[in-house]
C-alpha positions as CSV (number, residue, x, y, z in Angstrom):
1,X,-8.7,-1.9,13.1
2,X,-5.9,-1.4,10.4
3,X,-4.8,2.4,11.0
4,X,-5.9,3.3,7.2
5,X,-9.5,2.4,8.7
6,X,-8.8,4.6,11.8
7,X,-8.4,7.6,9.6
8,X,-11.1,6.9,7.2
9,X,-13.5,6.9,10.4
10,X,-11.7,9.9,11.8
11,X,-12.5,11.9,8.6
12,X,-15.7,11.0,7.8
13,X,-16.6,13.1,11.2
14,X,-13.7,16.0,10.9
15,X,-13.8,16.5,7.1
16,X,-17.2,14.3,5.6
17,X,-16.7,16.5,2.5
18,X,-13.8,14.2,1.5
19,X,-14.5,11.2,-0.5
20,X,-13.5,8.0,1.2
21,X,-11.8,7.0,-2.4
22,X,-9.7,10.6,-1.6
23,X,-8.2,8.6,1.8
24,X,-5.2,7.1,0.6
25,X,-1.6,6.8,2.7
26,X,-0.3,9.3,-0.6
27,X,-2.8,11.7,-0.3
28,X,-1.3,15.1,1.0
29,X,-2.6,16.2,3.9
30,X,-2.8,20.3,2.6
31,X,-3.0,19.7,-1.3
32,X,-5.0,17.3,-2.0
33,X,-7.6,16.5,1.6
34,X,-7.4,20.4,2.1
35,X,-7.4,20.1,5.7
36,X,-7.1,23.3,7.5
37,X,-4.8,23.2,10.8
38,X,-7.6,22.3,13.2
39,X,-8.9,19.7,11.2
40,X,-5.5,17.9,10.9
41,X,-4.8,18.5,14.4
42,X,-8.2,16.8,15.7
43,X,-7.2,14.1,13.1
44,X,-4.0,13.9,15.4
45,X,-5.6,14.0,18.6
46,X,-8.0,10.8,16.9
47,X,-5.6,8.9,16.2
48,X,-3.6,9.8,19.6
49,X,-6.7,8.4,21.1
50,X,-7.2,4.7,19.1
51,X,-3.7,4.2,19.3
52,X,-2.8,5.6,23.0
53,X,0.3,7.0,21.9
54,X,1.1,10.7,22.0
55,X,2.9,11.9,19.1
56,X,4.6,16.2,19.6
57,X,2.5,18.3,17.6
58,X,5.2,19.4,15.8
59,X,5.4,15.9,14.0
60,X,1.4,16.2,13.5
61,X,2.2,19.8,11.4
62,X,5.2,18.4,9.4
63,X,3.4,15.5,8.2
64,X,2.8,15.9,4.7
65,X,0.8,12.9,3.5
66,X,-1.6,10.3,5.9
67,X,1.3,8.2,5.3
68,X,3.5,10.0,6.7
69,X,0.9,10.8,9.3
70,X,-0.2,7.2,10.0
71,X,3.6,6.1,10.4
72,X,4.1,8.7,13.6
73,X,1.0,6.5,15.3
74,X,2.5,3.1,14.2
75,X,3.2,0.6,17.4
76,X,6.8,-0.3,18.3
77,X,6.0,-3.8,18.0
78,X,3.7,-3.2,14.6
């Protein structure tokens, strides 16, 4: 499943107030998805669990857009 996917599916459960048109790699994660701390951090933990990688959760919190978010989950081989 392309990662962009992953996160779509993520947030349709954490956050299902937020338009799947609104879930683009520029979206910022506080201004424009308005996800609170728990919400990105069970995004996080989501996508720590599709991908089996663990990323520190300091990288999860400085993370500005899903871009930026999706690239701390990307494979080394991707």
């Amino acid at each position: 499943m392309e990662r962009l996917e992953q996160v779509r599916s993520l947030l349709a459960t954490i956050a299902p107030e937020i338009e799947e048109a609104e879930i683009v790699p520029e979206a910022r994660i506080d201004d424009d998805l308005r996800l609170d701390q728990v919400s990105r951090f069970a995004l996080g933990v989501g996508l720590e669990r599709e991908t089996k990688k663990t990323v520190p959760d300091r990288d999860i919190c400085e993370a500005a857009t899903l871009g930026d978010l999706m690239a701390l989950f990307q494979a080394d081989t991707d």
